[in-house]
C-alpha positions in Angstrom: -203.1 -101.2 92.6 -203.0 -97.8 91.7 -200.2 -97.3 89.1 -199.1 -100.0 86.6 -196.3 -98.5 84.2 -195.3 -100.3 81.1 -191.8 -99.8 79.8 -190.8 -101.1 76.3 -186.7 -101.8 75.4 -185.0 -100.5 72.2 -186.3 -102.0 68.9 -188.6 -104.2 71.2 -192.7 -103.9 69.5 -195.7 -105.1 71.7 -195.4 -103.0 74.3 -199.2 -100.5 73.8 -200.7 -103.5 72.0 -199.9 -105.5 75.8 -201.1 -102.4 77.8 -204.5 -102.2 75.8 -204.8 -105.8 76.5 -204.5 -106.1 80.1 -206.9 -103.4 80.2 -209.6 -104.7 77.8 -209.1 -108.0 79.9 -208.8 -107.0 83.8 -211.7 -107.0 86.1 -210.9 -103.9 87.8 -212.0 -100.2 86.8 -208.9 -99.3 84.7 -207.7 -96.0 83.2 -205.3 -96.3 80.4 -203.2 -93.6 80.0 -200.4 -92.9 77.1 -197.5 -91.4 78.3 -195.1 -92.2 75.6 -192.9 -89.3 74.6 -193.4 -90.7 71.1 -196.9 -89.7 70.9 -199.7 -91.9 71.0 -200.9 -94.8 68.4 -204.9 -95.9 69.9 -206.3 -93.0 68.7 -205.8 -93.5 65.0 -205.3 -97.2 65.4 -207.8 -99.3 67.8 -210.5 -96.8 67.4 -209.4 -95.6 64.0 -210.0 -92.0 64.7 -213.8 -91.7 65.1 -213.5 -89.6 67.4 -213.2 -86.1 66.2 -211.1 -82.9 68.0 -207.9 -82.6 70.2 -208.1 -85.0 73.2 -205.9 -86.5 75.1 -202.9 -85.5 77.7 -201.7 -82.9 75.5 -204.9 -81.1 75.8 -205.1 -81.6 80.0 -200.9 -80.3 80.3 -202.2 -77.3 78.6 -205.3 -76.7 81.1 -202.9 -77.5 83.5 -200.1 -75.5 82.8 -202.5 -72.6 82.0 -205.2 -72.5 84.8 -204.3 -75.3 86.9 -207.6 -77.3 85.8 -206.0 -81.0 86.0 -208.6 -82.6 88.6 -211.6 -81.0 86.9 -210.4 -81.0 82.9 -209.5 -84.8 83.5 -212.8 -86.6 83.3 -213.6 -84.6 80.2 -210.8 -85.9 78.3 -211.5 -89.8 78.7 -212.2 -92.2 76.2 -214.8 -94.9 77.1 -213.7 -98.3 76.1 -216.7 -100.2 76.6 -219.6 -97.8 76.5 -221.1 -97.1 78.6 -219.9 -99.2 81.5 -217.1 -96.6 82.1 -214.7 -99.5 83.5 -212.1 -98.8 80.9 -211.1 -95.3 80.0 -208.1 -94.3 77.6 -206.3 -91.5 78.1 -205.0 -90.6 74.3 -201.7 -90.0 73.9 -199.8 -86.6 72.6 -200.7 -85.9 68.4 -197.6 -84.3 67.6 -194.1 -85.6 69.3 -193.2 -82.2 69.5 -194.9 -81.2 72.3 -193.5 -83.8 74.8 -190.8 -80.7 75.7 -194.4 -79.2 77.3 -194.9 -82.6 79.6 -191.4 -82.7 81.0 -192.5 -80.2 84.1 -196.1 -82.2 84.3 -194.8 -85.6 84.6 -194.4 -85.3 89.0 -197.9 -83.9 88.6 -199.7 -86.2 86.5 -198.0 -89.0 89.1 -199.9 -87.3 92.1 -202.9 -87.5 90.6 -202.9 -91.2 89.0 -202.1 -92.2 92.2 -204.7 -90.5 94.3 -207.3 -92.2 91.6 -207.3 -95.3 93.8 -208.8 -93.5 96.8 -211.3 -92.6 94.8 -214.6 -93.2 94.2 -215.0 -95.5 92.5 -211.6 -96.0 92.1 -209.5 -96.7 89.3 -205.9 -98.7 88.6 -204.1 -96.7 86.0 -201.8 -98.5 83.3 -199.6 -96.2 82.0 -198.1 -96.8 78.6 -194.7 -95.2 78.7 -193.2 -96.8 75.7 -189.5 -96.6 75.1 -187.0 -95.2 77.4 -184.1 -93.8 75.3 -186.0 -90.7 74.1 -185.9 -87.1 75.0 -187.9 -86.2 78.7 -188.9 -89.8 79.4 -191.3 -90.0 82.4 -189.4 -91.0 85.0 -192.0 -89.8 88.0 -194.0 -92.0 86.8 -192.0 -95.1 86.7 -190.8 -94.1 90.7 -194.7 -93.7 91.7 -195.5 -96.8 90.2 -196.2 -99.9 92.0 -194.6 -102.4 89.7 -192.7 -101.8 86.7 -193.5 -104.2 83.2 -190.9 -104.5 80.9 -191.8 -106.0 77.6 -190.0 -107.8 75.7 -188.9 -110.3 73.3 -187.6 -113.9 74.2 -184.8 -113.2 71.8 -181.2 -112.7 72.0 -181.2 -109.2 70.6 -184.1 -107.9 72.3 -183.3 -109.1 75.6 -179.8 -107.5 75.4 -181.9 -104.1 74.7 -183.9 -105.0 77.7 -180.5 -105.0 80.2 -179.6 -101.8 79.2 -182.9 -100.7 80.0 -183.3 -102.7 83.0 -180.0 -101.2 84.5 -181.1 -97.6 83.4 -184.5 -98.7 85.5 -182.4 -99.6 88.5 -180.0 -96.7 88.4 -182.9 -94.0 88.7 -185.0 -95.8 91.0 -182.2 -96.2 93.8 -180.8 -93.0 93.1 -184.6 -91.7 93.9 -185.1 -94.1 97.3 -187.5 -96.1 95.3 -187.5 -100.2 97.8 -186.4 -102.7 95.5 -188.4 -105.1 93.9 -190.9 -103.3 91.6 -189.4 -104.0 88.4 -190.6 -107.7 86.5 -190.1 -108.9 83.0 -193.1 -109.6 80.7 -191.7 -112.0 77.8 -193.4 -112.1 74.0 -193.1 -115.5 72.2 -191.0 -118.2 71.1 -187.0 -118.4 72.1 -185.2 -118.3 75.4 -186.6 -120.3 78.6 -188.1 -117.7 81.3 -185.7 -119.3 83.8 -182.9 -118.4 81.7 -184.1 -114.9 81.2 -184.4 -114.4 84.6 -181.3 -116.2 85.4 -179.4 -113.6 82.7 -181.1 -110.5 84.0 -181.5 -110.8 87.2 -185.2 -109.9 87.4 -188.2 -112.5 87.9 -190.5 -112.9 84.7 -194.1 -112.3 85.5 -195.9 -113.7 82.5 -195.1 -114.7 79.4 -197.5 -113.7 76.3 -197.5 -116.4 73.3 -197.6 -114.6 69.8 -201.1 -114.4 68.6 -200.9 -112.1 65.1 -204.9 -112.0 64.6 -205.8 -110.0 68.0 -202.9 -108.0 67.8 -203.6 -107.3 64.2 -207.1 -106.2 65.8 -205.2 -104.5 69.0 -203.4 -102.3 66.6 -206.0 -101.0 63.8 -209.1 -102.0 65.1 -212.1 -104.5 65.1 -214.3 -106.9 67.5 -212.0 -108.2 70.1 -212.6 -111.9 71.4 -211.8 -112.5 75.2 -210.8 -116.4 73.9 -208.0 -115.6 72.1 -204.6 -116.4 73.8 -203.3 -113.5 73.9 -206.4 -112.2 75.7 -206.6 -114.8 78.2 -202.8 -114.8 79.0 -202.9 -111.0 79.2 -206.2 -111.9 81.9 -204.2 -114.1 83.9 -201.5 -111.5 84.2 -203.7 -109.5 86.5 -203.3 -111.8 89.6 -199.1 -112.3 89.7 -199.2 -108.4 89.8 -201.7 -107.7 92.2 -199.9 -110.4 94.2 -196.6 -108.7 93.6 -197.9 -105.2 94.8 -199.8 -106.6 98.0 -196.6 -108.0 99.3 -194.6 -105.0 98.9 -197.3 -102.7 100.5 -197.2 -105.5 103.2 -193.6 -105.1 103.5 -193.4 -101.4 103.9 -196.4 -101.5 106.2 -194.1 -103.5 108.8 -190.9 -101.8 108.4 -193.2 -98.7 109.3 -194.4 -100.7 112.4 -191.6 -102.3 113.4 -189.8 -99.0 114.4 -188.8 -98.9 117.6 -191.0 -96.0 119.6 -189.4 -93.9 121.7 -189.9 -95.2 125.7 -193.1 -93.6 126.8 -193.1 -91.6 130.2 -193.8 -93.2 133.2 -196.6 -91.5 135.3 -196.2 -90.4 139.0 -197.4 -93.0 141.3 -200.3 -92.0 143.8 -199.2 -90.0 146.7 -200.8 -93.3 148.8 -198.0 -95.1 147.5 -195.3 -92.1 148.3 -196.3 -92.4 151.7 -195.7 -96.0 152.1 -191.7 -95.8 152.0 -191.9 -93.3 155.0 -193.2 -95.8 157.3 -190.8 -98.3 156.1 -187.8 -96.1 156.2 -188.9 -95.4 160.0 -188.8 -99.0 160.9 -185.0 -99.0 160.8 -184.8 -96.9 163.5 -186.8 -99.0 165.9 -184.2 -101.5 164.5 -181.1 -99.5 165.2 -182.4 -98.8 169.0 -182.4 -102.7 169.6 -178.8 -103.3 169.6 -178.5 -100.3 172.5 -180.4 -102.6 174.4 -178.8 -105.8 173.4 -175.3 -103.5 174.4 -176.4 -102.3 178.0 -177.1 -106.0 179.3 -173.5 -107.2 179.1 -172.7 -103.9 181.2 -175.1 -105.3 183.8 -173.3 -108.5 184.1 -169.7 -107.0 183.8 -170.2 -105.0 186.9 -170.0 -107.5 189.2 -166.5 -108.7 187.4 -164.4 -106.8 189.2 -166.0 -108.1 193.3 -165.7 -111.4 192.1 -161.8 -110.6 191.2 -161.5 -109.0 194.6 -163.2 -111.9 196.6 -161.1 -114.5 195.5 -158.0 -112.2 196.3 -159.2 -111.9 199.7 -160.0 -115.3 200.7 -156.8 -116.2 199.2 -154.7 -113.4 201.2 -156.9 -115.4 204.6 -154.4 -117.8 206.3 -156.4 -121.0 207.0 -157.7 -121.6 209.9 -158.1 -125.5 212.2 -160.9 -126.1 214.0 -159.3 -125.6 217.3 -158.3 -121.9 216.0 -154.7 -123.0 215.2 -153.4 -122.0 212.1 -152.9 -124.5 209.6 -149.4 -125.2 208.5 -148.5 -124.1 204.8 -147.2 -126.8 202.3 -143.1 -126.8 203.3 -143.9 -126.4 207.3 -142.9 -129.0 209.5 -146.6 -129.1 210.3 -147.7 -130.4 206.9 -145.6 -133.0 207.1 -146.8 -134.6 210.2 -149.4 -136.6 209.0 -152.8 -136.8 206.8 -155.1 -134.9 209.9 -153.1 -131.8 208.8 -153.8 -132.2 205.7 -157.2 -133.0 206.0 -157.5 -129.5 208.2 -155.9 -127.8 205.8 -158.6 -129.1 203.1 -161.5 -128.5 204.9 -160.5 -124.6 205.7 -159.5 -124.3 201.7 -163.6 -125.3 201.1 -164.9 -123.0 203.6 -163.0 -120.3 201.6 -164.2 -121.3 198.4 -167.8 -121.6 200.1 -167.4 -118.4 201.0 -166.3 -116.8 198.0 -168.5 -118.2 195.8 -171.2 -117.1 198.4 -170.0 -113.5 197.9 -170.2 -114.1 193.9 -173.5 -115.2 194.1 -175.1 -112.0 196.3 -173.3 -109.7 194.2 -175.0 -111.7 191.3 -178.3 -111.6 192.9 -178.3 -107.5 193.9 -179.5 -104.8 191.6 -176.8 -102.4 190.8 -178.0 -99.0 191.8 -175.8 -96.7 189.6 -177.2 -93.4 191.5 -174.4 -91.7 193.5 -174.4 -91.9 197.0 -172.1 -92.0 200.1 -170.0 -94.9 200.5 -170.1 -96.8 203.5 -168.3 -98.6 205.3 -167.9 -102.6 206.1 -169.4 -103.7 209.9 -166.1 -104.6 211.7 -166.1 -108.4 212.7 -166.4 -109.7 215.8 -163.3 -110.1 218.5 -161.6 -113.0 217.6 -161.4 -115.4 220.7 -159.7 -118.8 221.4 -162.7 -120.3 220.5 -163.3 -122.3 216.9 -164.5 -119.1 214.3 -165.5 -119.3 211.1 -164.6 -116.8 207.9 -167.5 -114.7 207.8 -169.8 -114.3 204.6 -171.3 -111.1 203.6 -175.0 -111.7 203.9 -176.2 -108.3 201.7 -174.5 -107.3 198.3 -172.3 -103.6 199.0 -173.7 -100.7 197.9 -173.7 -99.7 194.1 -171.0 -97.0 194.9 -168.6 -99.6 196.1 -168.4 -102.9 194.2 -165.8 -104.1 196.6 -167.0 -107.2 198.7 -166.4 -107.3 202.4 -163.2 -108.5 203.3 -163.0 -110.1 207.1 -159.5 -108.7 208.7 -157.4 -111.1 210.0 -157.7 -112.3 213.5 -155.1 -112.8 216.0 -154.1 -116.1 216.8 -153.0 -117.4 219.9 -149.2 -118.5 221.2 -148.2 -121.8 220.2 -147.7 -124.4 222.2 -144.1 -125.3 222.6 -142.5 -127.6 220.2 -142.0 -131.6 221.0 -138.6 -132.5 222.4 -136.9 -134.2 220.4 -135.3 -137.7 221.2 -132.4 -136.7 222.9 -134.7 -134.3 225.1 -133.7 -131.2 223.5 -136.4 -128.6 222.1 -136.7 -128.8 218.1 -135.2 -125.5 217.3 -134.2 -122.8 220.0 -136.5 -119.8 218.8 -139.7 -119.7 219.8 -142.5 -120.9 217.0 -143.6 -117.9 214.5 -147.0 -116.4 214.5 -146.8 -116.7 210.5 -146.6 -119.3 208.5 -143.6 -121.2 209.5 -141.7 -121.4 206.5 -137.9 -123.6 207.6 -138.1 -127.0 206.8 -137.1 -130.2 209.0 -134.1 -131.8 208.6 -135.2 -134.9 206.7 -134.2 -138.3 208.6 -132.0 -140.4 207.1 
C-alpha cells in the first residue's frame, strides 16, 4: 500500500496512539515512521525509553544531509516492535522540536524512499505519523505521496469543526499539487455524532470508526503487554481492509486512464509489390473497353451507306412515266384516259408495282453488296436496250454499283410511239383539234351534263 499518512486536527488527541495500533494489529510488514514536526512521543512512552542513544529520523536527516547515507543509514535506525520477527519497525520520531527547521528540505526525500519500500524485498507499507498540521514545516510531500490520507478525529462538535479546516487545508494543497481526488477519509474516535452525518457535514466518506477503549490506549501511550482482543485493537485490525480496498481502486483507476489514452494511428506498411502490380492490369482493361464502342460506331456507317441509293432509286422509278402492257403510256390521274374506265386504272396499278418491284429490288442488291471503300475509276451504267413497239419492262440492276458510285442504275426513258387518233365524238367531229401529246396529257374533258 505503500504510504499510509495519518493526519491529526487541532486540539484533536488519538492520533499516534491510532497509528501504533494499526500497526501492532495489520498483517502486513509495516514500518512506522514519526514525522510529526512536534517531535516524537513512542520513544519515551510505549517503550519507555529502554533503548539508549540518539535514534530516530533526526539522526538519518543528518546522515543524509551530510553524506547522502539515507538508503544505507536507514535500516540501522529501526526499532523492532515484535522482536525478532522484524514485521513492525518504528521509526522514532525527532527528540528536540527544534530541529524540525533541518527536515523541511528532507521531507520530498524521505517520500521517495518510503515509497520505493514497497518494491522491496520484502516489502514494507509505511504508516507515517504526521500529527498536527498547523505547525511550522509540516510534511506536506508526504501527505501528496501518500496513498490515502487518515484524518483522526473526534465525533464531537468542536473537534470535527477543527477537522474542516484541516480537511480544506488538505484539499487546497493536494489540488494545487495535481494530487487525483479521493485519497483523503475520516477516521472517527467515540461516542457523539452519527458517521453519516459526519460525512454528510464534511464531505468526506468515514472509513472506520474507533470506540473509546481507555485501558489499551493507557498501554498505547506509556507502555505494557498489549492484548489483540481489546476493541480498540480489533477495530483498528479491521481498518486494514476498507483502506487496502480504497487504495486498490484508485491504482485501478489511474491504471485505465493511463490505458485508455488514445494512441497515436500507427503507420500503415507498404503492400507487396505483387499487389502493386495488380491495378496495372486492371487499369489496362479499360482500354480494351474504350476500343469496343469504335466498333460498335463503324457498323452503323456500314448500313448508312446504302442510304443515299435507296433515296436515289425511289426518285428514279418515280421520275419513270408508267408504262401499259401494249407499250402505251398510261394516262396520269386528271387525263381523259383515266377517266375511261377501271382497265386504265388497273394498268396504271400494275405498272406502279413493277416500279416498286423494282426499287425495292435495287434496295435489296445494294443491301446485299460489300462496300469496297478503296478508290477506283467510276464506271459507267450499260445503256439499255432500243426501245421497240413491243411490251418492255423497267429494267432491274442485277449487280450492286461500284463502291465509288453509290448511285443505282437508272433506265433512260424510252420513246413511245404516236398515238392513235382520238374517238370522234358523237356529232363525228375529232375530240380536240391538236394532235395527242407525247407527255402526259394533262387538259381535262369537258364533264357531261
Amino acid at each position: 500500500m505503500a504510504i499510509i499518512a495519518f493526519v491529526s486536527p487541532k486540539g484533536s488527541p488519538g492520533v499516534t496512539t491510532t497509528a501504533l495500533a494499526c500497526t501492532l494489529s495489520w498483517h502486513s510488514r509495516v514500518v512506522l515512521a514519526e514525522c510529526d514536526p512536534a517531535g516524537g512521543s513512542l520513544m519515551a512512552g510505549y517503550l519507555g525509553g529502554a533503548l539508549e542513544g540518539p535514534r530516530g529520523i533526526g539522526e538519518l536527516a543528518v546522515s543524509e544531509l551530510r553524506d547522502g547515507r539515507l538508503e544505507q543509514d536507514f535500516w540501522g535506525q529501526l526499532v523492532d516492535l515484535d522482536a525478532p520477527k522484524r514485521q513492525r519497525l518504528l521509526l522514532p520520531g525527532l527528540a528536540n522540536p527544534a530541529q524540525a527547521g533541518s527536515l523541511t528540505p528532507l521531507w520530498g526525500r524521505f517520500a521517495d524512499f518510503f515509497t520505493r519500500l514497497e518494491h522491496e524485498n520484502p516489502g514494507f507499507d509505511v504508516l507515517a505519523d504526521c500529527g498536527r498540521l498547523h505547525v511550522a514545516n509540516p510534511p506536506w510531500p508526504i501527505l501528496r505521496a501518500a496513498s490515502a490520507v487518515l484524518v483522526v478525529t473526534s465525533a464531537r462538535l468542536p473537534d470535527l469543526s477543527n477537522a474542516a479546516a484541516t480537511l480544506e487545508a488538505i484539499g487546497r494543497d493536494l489540488r494545487d499539487n495535481g494530487v487525483p481526488p479521493g485519497t483523503v477519509r475520516l477516521v472517527v474516535v467515540g461516542g457523539g455524532h452519527g458517521k453519516g452525518e459526519i460525512s454528510r457535514a464534511l464531505g468526506v466518506p468515514v472509513a472506520a470508526h474507533l470506540p473509546i477503549d481507555r485501558q489499551t490506549a493507557q498501554v498505547l501511550s506509556y507502555g505494557g503487554t498489549v492484548r489483540g482482543r481489546r476493541p480498540l485493537m480489533r477495530a483498528a485490525a479491521a481498518l486494514e481492509m476498507p483502506v487496502r480496498s480504497m487504495v486498490d481502486r484508485r491504482r485501478a483507476r489511474s491504471t485505465w486512464n493511463t490505458t485508455a489514452v488514445p494512441m497515436p494511428p500507427m503507420p500503415q506498411p507498404a503492400p507487396p509489390a505483387t499487389h502493386q502490380a495488380a491495378p496495372a492490369s486492371h487499369q489496362a482493361a479499360p482500354a480494351s473497353h474504350q476500343a469496343a464502342p469504335a466498333s460498335h460506331q463503324a457498323a452503323p456507317a456500314s448500313h448508312q451507306i446504302p442510304t443515299a441509293p435507296q433515296q436515289q432509286v425511289h426518285a428514279a422509278a418515280q421520275q419513270v412515266p408508267p408504262v401499259s402492257r401494249n407499250g402505251q403510256p398510261t394516262p396520269q390521274q386528271g387525263s381523259p384516259a383515266a377517266q375511261q374506265g377501271p382497265p386504265a386504272a388497273q394498268q396504271a396499278s400494275s405498272a406502279a408495282q413493277q416500279v416498286s418491284s423494282a426499287g425495292q429490288s435495287a434496295s435489296s442488291a445494294s443491301h446485299q453488296a460489300t462496300p469496297d471503300l478503296r478508290p477506283g475509276p467510276p464506271t459507267s451504267p450499260a445503256a439499255p436496250p432500243a426501245s421497240s413497239g413491243a411490251r418492255q419492262e423497267t429494267p432491274v440492276p442485277q449487280q450492286p454499283a461500284p463502291a465509288s458510285q453509290w448511285a443505282p442504275h437508272v433506265p433512260q426513258q424510252q420513246s413511245r410511239p404516236a398515238s392513235p387518233p382520238a374517238p370522234p365524238t358523237r356529232n363525228g367531229t375529232p375530240n380536240g383539234s391538236h394532235p395527242a401529246p407525247d407527255g402526259p396529257i394533262t387538259e381535262e374533258l369537258p364533264r357531261a351534263v
